[in-house]
N, C-alpha and C positions, 0 to 999 in steps of 0.2 A: 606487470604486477600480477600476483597471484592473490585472486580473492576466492571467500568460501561462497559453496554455491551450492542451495538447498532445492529440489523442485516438489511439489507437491500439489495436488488435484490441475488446476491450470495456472498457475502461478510459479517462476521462478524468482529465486532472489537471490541475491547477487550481497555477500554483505562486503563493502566498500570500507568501513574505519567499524573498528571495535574498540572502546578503551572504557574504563568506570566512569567516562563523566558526559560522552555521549554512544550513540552507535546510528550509521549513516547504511543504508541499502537504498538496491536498484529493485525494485519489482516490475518483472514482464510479466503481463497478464494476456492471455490468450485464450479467454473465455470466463464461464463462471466459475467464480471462485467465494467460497462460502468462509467466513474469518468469524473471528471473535476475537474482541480484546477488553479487558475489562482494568487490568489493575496499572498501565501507564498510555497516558497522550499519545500520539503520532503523529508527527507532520506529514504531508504529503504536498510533493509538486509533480503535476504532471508536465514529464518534458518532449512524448511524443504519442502522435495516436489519440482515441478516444475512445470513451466507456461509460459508465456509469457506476454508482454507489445507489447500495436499495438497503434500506433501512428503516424497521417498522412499517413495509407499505408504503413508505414515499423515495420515489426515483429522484435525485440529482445529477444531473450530464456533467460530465468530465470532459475535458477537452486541452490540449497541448496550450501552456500556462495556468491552467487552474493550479490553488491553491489551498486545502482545506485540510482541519484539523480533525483526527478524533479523541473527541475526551474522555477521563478515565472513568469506564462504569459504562459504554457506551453498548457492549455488549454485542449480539451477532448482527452482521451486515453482511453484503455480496456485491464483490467488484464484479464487474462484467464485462468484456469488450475486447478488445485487440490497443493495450497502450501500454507505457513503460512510465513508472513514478518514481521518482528517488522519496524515501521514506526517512525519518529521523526521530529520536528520542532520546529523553537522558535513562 
């Protein structure tokens, strides 16, 4: 299969299904990587490796099965680490 494949600061993404009603990606993350999202959710499972998410000054550990959502408005955060998340939204 041929998927689109974006890379930017340490983070590549991989996007897996695109359609109007959802869209599914792979993020390999391999270091720090600075985001912001504000106007849709995002699921996130982590399926290998580990990292962390820092948001506002407080650190959450990531770890191969975690699952955690970000909600809309949530604004900038930094993934960090050496690990691979499948991502999702409508």
């Amino acid at each position: 299969m041929d998927f689109k494949t974006e890379q930017k600061e340490n983070i590549k993404i991989n996007t897996f299904v695109e359609s109007e009603f959802f869209t599914v990606y792979k993020w390999d993350i391999t270091g720090e990587t600075h985001l912001t999202y504000n106007n849709q959710y995002l699921l996130f499972s982590v399926i290998k490796g580990n990292g962390k998410l820092i948001h506002s000054g407080e650190e959450y550990i990531l770890s191969k099965g975690s699952n955690f959502i970000i909600p809309v408005g949530f604004g900038e955060f930094v993934l960090d680490g050496d690990c691979e998340l499948i991502v999702s939204h409508t």
